[in-house]
LUMPAPA-605619 format. One record per residue (C-alpha): residue number from 1; x, y, z. Coordinates in steps of 0.001 Angstrom, whole numbers. Example, Ala and Ser with C-alpha at 12.3 -4.5 7.8 and 13.67 -1.06 7.14 Angstrom:
! LUMPAPA-605619
nr_c1_c2_c3
1_12300_-4500_7800 $
2_13670_-1060_7140 $
***
This chain:
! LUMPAPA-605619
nr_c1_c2_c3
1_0_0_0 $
2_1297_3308_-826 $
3_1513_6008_1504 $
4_1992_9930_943 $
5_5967_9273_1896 $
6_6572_6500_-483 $
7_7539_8605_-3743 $
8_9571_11556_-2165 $
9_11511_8465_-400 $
10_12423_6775_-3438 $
11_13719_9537_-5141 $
12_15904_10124_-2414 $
13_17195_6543_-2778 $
14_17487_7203_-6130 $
15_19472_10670_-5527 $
16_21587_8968_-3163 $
17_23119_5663_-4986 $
18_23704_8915_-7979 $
19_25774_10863_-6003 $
20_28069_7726_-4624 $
21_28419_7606_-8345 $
22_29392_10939_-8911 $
23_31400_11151_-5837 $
24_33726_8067_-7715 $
25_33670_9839_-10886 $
26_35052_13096_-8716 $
27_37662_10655_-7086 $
28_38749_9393_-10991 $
29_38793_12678_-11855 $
30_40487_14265_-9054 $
31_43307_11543_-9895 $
32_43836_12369_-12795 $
33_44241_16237_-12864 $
34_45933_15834_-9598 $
35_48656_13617_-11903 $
36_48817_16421_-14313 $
37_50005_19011_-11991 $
38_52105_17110_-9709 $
39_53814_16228_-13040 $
40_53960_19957_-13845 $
41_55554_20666_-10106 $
42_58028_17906_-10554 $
43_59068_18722_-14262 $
44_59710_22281_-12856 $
45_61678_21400_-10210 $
46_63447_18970_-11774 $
47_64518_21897_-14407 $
48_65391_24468_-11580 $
49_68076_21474_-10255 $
50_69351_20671_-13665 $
51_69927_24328_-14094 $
52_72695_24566_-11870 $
53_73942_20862_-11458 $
54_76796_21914_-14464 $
55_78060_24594_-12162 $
56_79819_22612_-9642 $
57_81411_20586_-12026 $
58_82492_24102_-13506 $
59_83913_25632_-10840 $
60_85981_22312_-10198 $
61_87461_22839_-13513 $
62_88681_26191_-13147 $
63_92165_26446_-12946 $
64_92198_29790_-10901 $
65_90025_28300_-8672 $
66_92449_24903_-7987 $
67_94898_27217_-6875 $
68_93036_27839_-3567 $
69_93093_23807_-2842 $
70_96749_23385_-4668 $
71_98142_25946_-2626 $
72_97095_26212_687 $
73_99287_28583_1688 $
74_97420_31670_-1271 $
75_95045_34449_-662 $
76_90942_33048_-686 $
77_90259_36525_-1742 $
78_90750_36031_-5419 $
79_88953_32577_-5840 $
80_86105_34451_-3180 $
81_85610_37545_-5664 $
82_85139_35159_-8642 $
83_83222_32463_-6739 $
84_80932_35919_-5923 $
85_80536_36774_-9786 $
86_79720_33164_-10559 $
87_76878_33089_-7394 $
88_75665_36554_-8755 $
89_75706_35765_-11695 $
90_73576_32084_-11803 $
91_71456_33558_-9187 $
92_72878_30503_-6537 $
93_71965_31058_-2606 $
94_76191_30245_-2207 $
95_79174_29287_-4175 $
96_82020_27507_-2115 $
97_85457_25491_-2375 $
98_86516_22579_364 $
99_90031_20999_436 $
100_89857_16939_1011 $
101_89344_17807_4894 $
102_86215_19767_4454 $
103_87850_22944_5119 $
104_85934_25748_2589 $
105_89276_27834_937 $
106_87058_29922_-1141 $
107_83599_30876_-637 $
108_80743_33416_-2571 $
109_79511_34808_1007 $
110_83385_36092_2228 $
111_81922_39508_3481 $
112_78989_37898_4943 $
113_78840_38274_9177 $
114_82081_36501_10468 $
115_83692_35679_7314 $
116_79968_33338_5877 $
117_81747_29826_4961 $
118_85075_30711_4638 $
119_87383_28562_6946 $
120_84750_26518_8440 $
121_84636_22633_8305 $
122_81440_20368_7059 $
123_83391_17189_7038 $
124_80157_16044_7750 $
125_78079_16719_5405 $
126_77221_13777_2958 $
127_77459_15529_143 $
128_81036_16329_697 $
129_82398_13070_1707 $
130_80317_10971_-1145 $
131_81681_13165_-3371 $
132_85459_12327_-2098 $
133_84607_8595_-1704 $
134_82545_8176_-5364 $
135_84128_11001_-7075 $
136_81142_12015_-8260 $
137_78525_14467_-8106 $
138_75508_14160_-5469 $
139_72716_16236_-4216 $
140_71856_16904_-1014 $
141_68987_18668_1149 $
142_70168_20134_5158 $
143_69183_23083_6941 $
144_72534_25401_6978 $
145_74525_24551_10219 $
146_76074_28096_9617 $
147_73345_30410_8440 $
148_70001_28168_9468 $
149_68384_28887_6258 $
150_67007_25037_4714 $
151_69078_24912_1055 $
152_69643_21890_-1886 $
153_73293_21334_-2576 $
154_75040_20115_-5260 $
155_78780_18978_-5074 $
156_81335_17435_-7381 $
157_84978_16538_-6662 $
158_87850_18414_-7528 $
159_89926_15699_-9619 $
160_93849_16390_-9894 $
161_96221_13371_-11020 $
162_92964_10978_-10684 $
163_92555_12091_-7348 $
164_89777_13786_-5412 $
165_91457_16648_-3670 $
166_88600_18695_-2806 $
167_84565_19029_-3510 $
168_82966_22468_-5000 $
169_79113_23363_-4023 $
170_76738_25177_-4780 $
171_73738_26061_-2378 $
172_70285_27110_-4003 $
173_67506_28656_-1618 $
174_64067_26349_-2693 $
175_62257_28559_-619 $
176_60965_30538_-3585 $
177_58770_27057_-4699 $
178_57356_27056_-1365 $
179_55943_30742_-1655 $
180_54902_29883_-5012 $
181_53048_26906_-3924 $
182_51622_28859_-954 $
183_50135_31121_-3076 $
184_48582_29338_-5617 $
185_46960_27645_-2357 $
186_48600_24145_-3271 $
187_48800_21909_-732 $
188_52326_19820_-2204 $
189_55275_18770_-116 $
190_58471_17015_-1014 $
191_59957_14167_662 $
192_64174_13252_780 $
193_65275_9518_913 $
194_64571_9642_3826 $
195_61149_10223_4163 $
196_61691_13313_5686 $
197_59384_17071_3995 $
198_61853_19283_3204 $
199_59568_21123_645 $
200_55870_22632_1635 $
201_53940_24786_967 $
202_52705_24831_4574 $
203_54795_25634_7140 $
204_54079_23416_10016 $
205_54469_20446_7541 $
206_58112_20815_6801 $
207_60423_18426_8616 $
208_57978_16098_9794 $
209_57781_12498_8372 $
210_56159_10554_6177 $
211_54862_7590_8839 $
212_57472_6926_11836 $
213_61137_6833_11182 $
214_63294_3749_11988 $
215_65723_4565_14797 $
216_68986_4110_13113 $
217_67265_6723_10352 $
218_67258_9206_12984 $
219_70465_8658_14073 $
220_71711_8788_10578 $
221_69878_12458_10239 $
222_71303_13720_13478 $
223_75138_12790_12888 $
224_74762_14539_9870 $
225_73371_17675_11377 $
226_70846_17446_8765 $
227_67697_19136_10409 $
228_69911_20155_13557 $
229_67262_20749_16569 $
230_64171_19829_14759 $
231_61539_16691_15193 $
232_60341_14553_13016 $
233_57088_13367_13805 $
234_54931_11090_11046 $
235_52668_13948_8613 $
236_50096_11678_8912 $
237_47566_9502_11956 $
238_46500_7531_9941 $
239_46763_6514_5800 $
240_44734_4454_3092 $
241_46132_3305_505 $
242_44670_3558_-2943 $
243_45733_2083_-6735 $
244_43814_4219_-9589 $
245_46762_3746_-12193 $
246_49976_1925_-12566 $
247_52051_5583_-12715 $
248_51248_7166_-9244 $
249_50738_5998_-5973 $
250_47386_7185_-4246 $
251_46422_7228_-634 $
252_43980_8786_1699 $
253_45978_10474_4687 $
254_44529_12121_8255 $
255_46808_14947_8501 $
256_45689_17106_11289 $
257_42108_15936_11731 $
258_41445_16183_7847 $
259_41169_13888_5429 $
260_43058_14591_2197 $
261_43085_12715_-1288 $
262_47370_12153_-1800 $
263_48978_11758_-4850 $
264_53027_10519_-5101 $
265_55793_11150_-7700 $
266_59203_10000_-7739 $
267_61711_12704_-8549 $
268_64525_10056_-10249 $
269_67284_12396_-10176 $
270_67527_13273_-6516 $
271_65976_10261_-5242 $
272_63300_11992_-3804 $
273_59529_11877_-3739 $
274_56569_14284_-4220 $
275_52972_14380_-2673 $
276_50322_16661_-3594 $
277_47428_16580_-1225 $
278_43584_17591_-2064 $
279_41267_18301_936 $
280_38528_15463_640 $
281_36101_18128_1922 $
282_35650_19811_-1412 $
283_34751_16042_-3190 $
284_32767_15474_-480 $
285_30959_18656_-394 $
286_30418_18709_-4228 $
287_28527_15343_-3833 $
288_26507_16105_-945 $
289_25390_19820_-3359 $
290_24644_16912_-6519 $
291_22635_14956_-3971 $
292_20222_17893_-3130 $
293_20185_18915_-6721 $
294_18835_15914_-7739 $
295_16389_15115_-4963 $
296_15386_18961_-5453 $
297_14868_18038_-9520 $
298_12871_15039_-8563 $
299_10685_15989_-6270 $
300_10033_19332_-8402 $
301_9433_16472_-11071 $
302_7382_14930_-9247 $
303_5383_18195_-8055 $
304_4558_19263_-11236 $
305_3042_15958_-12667 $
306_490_16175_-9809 $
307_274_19935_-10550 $
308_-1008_19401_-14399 $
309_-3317_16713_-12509 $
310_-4462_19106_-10539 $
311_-4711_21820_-13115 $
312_-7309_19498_-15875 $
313_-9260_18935_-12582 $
314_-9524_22586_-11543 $
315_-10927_23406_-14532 $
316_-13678_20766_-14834 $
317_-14530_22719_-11188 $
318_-14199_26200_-12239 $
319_-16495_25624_-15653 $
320_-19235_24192_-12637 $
321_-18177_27097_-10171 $
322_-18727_30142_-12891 $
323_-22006_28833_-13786 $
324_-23031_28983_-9913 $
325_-20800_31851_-10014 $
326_-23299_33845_-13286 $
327_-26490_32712_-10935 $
328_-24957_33768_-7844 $
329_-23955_37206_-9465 $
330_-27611_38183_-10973 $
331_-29044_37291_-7558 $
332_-26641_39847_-5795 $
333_-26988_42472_-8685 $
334_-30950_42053_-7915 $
335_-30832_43015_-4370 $
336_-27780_45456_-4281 $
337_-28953_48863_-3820 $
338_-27131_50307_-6291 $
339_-27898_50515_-9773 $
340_-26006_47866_-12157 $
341_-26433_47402_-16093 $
342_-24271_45249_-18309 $
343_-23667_46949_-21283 $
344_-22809_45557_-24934 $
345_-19568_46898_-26750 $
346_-21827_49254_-28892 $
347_-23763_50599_-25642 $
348_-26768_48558_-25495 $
349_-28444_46851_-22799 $
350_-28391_43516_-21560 $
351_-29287_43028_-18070 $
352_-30093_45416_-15391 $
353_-31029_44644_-11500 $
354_-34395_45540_-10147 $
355_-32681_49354_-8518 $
356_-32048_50062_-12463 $
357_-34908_49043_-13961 $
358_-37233_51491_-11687 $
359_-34182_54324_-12061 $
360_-33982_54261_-15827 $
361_-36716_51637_-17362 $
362_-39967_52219_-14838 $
363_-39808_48930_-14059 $
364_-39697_47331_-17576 $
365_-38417_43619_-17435 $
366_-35842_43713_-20237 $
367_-36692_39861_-20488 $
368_-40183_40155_-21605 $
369_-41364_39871_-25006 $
370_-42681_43205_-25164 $
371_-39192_44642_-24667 $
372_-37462_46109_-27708 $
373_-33182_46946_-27623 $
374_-31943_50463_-25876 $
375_-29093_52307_-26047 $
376_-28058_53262_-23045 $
377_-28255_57631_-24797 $
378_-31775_56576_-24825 $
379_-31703_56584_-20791 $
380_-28783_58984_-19556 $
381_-27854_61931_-20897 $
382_-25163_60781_-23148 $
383_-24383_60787_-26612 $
384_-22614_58029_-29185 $
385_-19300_60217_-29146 $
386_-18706_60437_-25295 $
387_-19975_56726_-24668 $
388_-17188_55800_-26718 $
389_-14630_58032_-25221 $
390_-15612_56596_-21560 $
391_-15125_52958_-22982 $
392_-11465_53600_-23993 $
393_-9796_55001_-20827 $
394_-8449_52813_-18042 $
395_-10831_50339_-17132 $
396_-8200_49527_-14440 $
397_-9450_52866_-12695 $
398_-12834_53693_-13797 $
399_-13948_57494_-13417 $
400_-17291_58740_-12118 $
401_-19474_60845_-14163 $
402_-22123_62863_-13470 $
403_-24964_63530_-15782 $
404_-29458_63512_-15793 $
405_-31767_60329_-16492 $
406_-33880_60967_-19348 $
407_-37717_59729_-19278 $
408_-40822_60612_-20245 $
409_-43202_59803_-17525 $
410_-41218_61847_-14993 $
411_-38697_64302_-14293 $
412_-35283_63724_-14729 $
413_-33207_62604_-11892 $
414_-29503_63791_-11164 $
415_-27286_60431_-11386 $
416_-23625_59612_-10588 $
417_-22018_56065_-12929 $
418_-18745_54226_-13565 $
419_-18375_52182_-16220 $
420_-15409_49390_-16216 $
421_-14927_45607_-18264 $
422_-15679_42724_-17725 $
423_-15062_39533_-18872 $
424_-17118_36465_-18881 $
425_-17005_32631_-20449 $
426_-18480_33638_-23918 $
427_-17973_37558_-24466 $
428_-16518_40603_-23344 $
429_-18941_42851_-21642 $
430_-19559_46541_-19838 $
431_-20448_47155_-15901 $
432_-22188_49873_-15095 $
433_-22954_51152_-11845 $
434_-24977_53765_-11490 $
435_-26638_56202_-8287 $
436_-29247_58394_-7532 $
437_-27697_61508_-6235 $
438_-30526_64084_-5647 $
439_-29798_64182_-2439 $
440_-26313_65036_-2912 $
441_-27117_68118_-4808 $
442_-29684_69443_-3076 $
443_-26722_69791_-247 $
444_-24301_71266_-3031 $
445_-27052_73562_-3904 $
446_-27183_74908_318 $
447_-23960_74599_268 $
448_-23189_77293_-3001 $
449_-25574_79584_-1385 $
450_-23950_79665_2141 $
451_-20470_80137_102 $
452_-22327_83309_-1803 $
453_-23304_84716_1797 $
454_-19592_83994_2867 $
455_-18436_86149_-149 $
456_-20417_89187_940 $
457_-18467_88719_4128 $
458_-15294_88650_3370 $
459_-15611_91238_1108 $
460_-16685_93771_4113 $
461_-13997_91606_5985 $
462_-11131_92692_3798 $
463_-12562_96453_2786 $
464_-11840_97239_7359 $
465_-9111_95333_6933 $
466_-7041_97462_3880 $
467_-8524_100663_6462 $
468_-7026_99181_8923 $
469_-3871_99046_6909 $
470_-3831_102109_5803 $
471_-3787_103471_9346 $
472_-1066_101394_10504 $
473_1155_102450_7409 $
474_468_106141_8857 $
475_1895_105086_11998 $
476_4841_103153_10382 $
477_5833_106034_8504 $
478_5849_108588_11756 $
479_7833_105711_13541 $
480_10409_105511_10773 $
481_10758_109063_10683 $
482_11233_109204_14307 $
483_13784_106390_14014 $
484_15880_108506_11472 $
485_15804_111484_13437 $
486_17386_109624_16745 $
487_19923_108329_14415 $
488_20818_111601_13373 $
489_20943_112499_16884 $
490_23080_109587_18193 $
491_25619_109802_15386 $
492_25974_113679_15496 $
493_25965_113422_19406 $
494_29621_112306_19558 $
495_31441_115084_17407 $
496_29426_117867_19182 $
497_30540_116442_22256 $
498_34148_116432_21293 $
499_33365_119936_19937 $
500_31717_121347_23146 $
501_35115_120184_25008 $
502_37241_121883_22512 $
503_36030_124984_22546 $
504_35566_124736_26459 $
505_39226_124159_26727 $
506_39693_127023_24600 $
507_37697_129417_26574 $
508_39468_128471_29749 $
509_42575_129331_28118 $
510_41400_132650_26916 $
511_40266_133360_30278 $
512_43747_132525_31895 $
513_45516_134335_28816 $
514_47117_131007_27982 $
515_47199_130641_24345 $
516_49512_127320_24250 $
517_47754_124306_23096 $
518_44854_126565_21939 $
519_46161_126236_17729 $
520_45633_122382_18671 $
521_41946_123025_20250 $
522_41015_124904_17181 $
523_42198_122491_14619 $
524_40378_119369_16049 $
525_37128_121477_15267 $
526_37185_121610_11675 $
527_37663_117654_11548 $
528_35248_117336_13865 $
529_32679_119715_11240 $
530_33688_117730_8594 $
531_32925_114303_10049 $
532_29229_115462_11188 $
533_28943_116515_7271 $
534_29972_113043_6021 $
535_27601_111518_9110 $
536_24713_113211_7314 $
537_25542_112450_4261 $
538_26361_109045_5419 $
539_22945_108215_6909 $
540_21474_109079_3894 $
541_22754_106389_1993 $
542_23281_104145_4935 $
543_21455_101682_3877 $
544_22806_101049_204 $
545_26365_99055_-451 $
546_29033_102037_-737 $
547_31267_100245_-2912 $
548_31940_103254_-4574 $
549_33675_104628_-1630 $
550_35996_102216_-715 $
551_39375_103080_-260 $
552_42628_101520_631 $
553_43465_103155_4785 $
554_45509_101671_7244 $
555_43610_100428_10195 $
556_46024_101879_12738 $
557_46355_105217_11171 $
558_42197_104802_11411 $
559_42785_104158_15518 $
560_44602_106640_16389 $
561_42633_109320_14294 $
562_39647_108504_16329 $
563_41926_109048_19603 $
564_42772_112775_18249 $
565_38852_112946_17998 $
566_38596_111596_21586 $
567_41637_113352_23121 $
568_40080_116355_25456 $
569_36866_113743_26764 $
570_39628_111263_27652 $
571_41832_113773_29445 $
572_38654_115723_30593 $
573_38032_111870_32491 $
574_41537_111494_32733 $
575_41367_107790_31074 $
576_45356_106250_30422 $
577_45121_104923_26806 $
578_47596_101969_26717 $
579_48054_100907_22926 $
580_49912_98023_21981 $
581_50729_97801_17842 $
582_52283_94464_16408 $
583_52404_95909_12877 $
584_52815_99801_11710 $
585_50362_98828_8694 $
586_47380_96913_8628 $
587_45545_97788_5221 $
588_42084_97528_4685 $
589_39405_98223_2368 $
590_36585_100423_3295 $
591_34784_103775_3948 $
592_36839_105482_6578 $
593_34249_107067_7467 $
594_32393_103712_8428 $
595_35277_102699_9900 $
596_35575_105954_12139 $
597_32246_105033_13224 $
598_32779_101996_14719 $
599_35767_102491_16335 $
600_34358_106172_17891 $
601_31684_104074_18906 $
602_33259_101198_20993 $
603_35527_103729_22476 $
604_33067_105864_23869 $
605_31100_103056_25412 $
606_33615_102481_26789 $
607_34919_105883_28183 $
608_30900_106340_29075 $
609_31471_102766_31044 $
610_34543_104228_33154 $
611_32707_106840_35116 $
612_33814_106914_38660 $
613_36837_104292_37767 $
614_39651_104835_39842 $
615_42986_104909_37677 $
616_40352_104148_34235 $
617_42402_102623_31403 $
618_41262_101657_28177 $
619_43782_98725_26152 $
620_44093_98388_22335 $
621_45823_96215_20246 $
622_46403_95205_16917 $
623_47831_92226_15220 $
624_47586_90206_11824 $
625_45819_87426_12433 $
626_46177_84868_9727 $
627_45745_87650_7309 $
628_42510_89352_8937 $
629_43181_93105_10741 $
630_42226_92594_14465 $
631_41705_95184_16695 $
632_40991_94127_20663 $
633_39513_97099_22629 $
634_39230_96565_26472 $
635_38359_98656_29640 $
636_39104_97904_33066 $
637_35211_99019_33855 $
638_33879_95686_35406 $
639_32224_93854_32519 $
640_29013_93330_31390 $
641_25813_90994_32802 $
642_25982_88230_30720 $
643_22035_88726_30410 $
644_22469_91636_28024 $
645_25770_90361_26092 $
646_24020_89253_23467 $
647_20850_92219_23143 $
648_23971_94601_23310 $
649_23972_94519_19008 $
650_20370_95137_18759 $
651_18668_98380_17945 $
652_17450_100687_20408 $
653_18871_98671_23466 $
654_20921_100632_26096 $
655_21800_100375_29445 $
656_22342_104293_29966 $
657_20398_106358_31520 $
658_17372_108128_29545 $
659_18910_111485_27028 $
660_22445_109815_27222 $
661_22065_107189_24559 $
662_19877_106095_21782 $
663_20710_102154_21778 $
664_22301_102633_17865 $
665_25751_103208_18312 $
666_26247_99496_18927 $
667_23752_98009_16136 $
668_25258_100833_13209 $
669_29016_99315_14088 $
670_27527_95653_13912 $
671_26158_96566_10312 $
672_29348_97876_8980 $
673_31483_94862_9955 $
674_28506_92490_8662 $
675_29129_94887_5359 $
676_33059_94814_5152 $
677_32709_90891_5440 $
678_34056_90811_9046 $
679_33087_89726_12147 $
680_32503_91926_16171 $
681_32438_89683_19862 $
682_32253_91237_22972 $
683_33014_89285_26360 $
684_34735_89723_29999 $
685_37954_89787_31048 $
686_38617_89779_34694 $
687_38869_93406_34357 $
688_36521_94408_32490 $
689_34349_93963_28769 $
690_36781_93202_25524 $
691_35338_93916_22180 $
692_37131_92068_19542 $
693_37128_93366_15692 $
694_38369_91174_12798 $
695_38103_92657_9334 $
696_39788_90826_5904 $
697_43340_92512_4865 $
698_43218_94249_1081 $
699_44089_91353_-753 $
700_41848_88827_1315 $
701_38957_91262_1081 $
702_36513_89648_-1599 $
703_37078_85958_-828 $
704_35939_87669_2407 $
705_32700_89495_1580 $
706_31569_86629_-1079 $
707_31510_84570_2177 $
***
């Protein structure tokens, strides 16, 4: 008996035995590229060794280099030099001569630390006493037991009367393949005769074995000084062998907790061996991916056969369901209170619900005999033009139109429809909806008169309103006016001042019949006319950019002008002016005028602020600051309440006392540094309050003002 599991588990079965399959077919595979490049690996480093193994032989040949064995008693240094060209030159880690002790006479690395090679003994070594014993040449793979660094040597006796009477060597550096092999994320080692990795491409593999070496092995390696303080544990826990060819070796190896796919090659001319390694995890993996794939493809297979099943058997249902569907529809349309009429293409009528018939027809069954075809024009007001129009726009969003029923036994009747498509089994049809809407305009109607009283309304509304207006503009004009005039005032205030103690001075002089200082008096008051002149004539266009009156002044010059203005109020209130100039010029352009203004200004505030001061002072400074003028002003007059700091650039604020100030002085000087592009602070010092004026140098002036 079949149950609802018994198909989704056979495929799996199915998938299952395929992907063993596959997962063989990887394994084949695998084999056989893995042959191809370990062959590729081993022909390359086969040709890297054969490159140099003529050198030794070479250098054994040469008869300036004999002379180092032939005559003890010479200088290295020639042979060295020339065994240093030759190293250069083939691109060998080391070039060196030993005698038939194992002495080295001659070496490449002469002015390495402590002399490299040169008098040391490697006796030792197997590849210099084979070489003595066989005369022949041999290969051999050691860490350095001077330098450290792992190297492949090559040797071949000196011969002299058919004797051996020395060995020459070369040393090449294989740590090159091992970056290469790294980075091409190769997992290959090579193996000595001795089953010991002297190549790999991972670190932690070299100098470990392959499986546990015999004891007199070890031995063997350690009177050599072969690997000198390393260990030699087996690569691998445990191995499998496997035989997929007669031309390679294969074998599954647990190295480290993971299981690897290994491949060996014999390298015949050193006697060595080597192993590249695949991670079984990516065969495995690959299989497990084709084994959902194809249990995914079946059961989708499977899915849609009972789909199309299920699809010829839907429709037999739906051709039952819309014919319930047509009935079920009609019945709704009849007791819906909203009119509904399907429509023909052409605009005629087909059916209409009982709410239409007695809206449009008076009740006429259009399924009697008696009943002849209508156009729908022959029941709304509509004509054959606009009927067609509606039927072409978006039946996706149907609009509402308005329009009147048309009928002879009674009145027409305002009515609101929509008209969209619909499809049924045998044609394409229209739905209309239509509504009574009487009601709705009757409110409209109410609502267009109360809108009409609400004109009337506003219109009185807005005529008090521009009287209103009008009046307040009156009142704005006298307040402008008397604005102006305490400008006028507050800026002229200052030079009469300075006037009134001029001529004071000059009268007290006259009195005493002192006339010295009195040519001084007199000239500060025609400078002091002409600056009320240019105030006038300064407030006047006060408002409007004066870039026509800009002129190149220097800023100090500009300070102490304004002092000369100031001098008899300051010694009148005998105030100490302590100035303090880092630069003789500080250029600037601007109105001087303006300038005059401001500085006038902040100076009398603060000669005002320094009534009843014992030992008053007033501090200026100037500097270049980063290429910006900057003037500090200070007072030793207490400060100001940090409450009115910032109200102190406003319009029409003071702190004085009623008839001594206006509250401008501050806001004009704030609008002329705004203008120039600079920038005015004012805080405490423990003294007193420190206004601080920055304005651009000449040549720094527009980048300035466009900011």
């Amino acid at each position: 008996m079949k149950t609802k599991y018994s198909q989704p588990l056979l495929i799996l079965i199915i998938a299952f035995f395929l992907s063993i399959i596959f997962y063989i077919i990887q394994l084949l595979y695998s084999s056989s590229t893995n042959n191809r490049s370990s062959q590729i690996y081993e022909q390359s480093l086969v040709a890297s060794i054969n490159q140099y193994e003529y050198l030794p032989a070479l250098i054994s040949a040469d008869e300036t280099l004999r002379q180092v064995i032939l005559q003890p008693q010479s200088d290295h240094l020639p042979a060295s030099q020339k065994l240093k060209f030759i190293a250069k030159r083939s691109g060998a880690d080391a070039v060196y001569l030993m005698d038939n002790k194992g002495n080295v006479k001659a070496t490449s690395n002469y002015e390495d630390n402590n002399g490299g090679f040169l008098y040391r003994n490697y006796s030792f070594r197997p590849y210099f006493s084979r070489a003595i014993k066989e005369g022949s040449r041999q290969f051999y793979y050691a860490k350095g037991a001077t330098t450290g660094i792992p190297g492949f040597f090559i040797s071949s006796p000196v011969i002299e009367a058919n004797k051996a009477i020395g060995v020459a060597v070369v040393k090449l550096d294989f740590r090159h393949w091992e970056k290469k092999w790294a980075n091409a994320k190769k997992s290959i080692t090579v193996v000595d005769e001795n089953n010991v990795v002297i190549l790999s491409s991972i670190d932690e593999w070299r100098y470990r074995s392959i499986g546990e070496l015999p004891e007199t092995t070890l031995q063997k390696i350690n009177q050599q000084q072969q690997f000198a303080g390393k260990e030699h544990s087996s690569l691998y826990s445990k191995s499998i062998e496997l035989n997929f060819s007669n031309n390679a070796d294969k074998a599954f190896w647990f190295v480290d907790k993971k299981l690897y796919l290994v491949s060996r090659f014999d390298i015949s001319e050193t006697g060595w061996k080597l192993y590249y390694l695949v991670k079984h995890d990516a065969i495995l993996t690959s299989s497990f991916v084709f084994f959902i794939i194809i249990s995914i493809l079946g059961i989708l297979a499977q899915l849609n056969i009972k789909g199309r099943r299920h699809i010829a058997e839907s429709r037999n249902k739906n051709r039952i369901l819309e014919i319930k569907r047509r009935e079920e529809l009609q019945t709704v349309m009849n007791n819906i209170h909203i009119g509904v009429i399907l429509l023909s293409d052409s605009g005629e009528l087909l059916s209409a619900n009982e709410h239409a018939r007695h809206l449009l027809l008076d009740g006429q069954n259009l399924n009697s005999s008696e009943y002849t075809p209508i156009h729908i024009n022959q029941l709304i007001d509509i004509d054959h033009e606009n009927f067609d129009n509606i039927l072409l726009q978006d039946i996706t969003a149907p609009a509402y139109h308005e329009t009147n029923t048309i009928s002879q036994e009674k009145s027409s009747i305002p009515v609101m429809f929509a008209i969209s498509k619909v499809n049924t089994m045998d044609q394409e049809v229209y739905l209309m909806t239509i509504l009574n809407i009487t009601r709705r305009k009757q409110v409209e109607n109410e609502i267009i008169k109360i809108n009409e009283g609400l004109e009337d309304i506003i219109s009185d509304r807005t005529k008090e309103l521009q009287e209103t207006q009008t009046q307040l503009m009156q009142k704005n004009k006298a307040a402008a006016l008397g604005n102006m005039a305490a400008t006028i005032v507050h800026e002229l205030s200052q030079p009469l001042t300075a006037m009134k103690s001029s001529i004071a001075a000059i009268n007290a002089k006259i009195q005493k019949d002192d006339w010295q200082g009195v040519a001084e008096s007199t000239a500060r008051l025609h400078p002091l006319n002409s600056k009320m002149h240019n105030v006038i004539k300064l407030l006047k266009f006060f408002s409007y950019q004066d870039r026509e009156s800009y002129e190149i002044i220097n800023f100090i010059d500009t300070i102490n002008q304004a002092l000369e203005n100031l001098k008899d109020t300051l010694q009148e209130k005998d105030i100490k002016i302590i100035i303090n100039n880092t630069h003789s010029e500080l250029l600037i352009n601007a109105n001087p005028l303006k300038v005059d203004l401001v500085l006038s200004n902040i100076i009398q505030n603060a000669i005002d602020a320094l009534d009843n001061i014992e030992k008053a002072e007033i501090t200026i400074k100037t500097e270049n600051d980063h290429n910006w003028a900057k003037v500090t002003i200070e007072d030793n007059a207490g400060g100001v309440d940090k409450k009115i700091m910032k109200k102190m650039f406003s319009p029409y604020f003071t702190t004085k006392e009623v008839g001594k100030g206006l509250g401008l002085g501050l806001a004009i000087t704030y609008e002329i540094i705004q203008e120039y592009g600079g920038t005015i602070t004012v805080d405490n010092t423990q003294q007193g309050a420190r206004f601080i004026i920055s304005l651009p140098l000449t040549e720094f002036y527009s980048l300035a003002a466009a900011k």
